[in-house]
N, C-alpha and C positions, 0 to 999 in steps of 0.2 A: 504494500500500500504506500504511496507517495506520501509526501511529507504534507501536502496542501488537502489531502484527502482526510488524513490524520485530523487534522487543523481544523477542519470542516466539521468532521465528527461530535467531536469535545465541542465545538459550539452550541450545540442544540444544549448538549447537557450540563453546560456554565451556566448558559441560562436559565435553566431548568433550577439547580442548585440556589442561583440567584433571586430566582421566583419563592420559592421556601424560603430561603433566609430573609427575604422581603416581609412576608408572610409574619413568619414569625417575631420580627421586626414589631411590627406593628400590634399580633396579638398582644405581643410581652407589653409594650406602652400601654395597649388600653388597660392591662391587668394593672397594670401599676400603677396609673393614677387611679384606679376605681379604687384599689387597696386602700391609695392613700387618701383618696379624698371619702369613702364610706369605713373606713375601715371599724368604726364603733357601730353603725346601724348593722353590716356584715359579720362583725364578730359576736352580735348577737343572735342573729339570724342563723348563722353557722356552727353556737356553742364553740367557737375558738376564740383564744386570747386579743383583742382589738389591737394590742401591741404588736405580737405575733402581726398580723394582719399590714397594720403600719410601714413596721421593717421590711415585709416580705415586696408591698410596694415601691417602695425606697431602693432597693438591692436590682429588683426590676427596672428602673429607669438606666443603669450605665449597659445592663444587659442589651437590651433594645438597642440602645447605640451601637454596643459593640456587632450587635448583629445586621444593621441598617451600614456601619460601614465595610461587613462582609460580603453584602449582596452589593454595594454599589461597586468594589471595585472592580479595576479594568479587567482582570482574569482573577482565575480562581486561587484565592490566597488560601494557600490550605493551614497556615498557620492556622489564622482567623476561624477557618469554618470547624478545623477541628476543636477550637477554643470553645465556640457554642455548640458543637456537641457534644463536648463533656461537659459544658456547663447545663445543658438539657438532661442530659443524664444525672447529674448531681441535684439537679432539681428534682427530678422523680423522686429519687433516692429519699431526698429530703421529705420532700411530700408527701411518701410512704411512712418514714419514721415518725414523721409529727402523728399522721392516722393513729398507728399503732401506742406511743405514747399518750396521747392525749383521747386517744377513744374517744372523739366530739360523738354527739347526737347524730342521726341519720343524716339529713339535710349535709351537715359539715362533712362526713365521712363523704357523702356522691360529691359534694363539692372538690375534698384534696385530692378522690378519687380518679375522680374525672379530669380533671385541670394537670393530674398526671398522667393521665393516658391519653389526651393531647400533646402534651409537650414531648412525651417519648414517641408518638408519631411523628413529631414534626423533628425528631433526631433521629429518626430511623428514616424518613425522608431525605435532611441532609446530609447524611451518610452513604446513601445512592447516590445522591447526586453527586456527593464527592468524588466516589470511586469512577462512576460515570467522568468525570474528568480526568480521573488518569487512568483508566485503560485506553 
């Protein structure tokens, strides 16, 4: 295969990677200010700690950056993308452990639940795409 055919290939799938870390970009900001800005009407609503809730928003915000300048740049920085996939990963992680620690009410468990099994799709998404960029 030529080197321009190569070249050609990995485009689709930069973009593609780009579109997810876009993606998630932007889910992670709306999570983070909602955090922050409900984080007491939420942490009642969820049976978890309002503070909990606060910081979680807080920590969200540099995250979203970091992910919003993975998707813009000019090629696939695999520093950067693998940075937000282990920091996706480490959220689940996290987000299981608070579950299991903290045993909120139903409502709060579907919530850390759920909000973790989005985020590990959206790192099991750019994890394809990564690879998709260098094979």
């Amino acid at each position: 295969m030529t080197e321009h055919a190569i070249t050609r290939r990995k485009l689709p799938a930069f973009a593609s990677l780009r579109n997810v870390l876009g993606i998630d970009a932007i889910t992670c900001l709306a999570m983070g200010l909602a955090l922050i800005a409900l984080a007491g009407p939420l942490g009642e609503l969820f049976d978890l700690p309002a503070r909990l809730l606060f910081f979680a928003g807080l920590i969200l915000l540099p995250c979203a950056t970091l992910m919003y300048a993975a998707a813009r740049s000019a090629g696939p920085n695999r520093a950067l993308a693998w940075t937000v996939i282990l920091g996706n990963l480490a959220w689940v992680l996290a987000s299981l452990g608070i579950a299991v620690a903290l045993a909120p009410a139903s409502l709060g468990m579907a919530f850390l639940l759920a909000q973790a099994a989005v985020v590990a799709v959206l790192a099991g998404l750019e994890y394809r795409g990564l690879r998709a960029t260098i094979a």
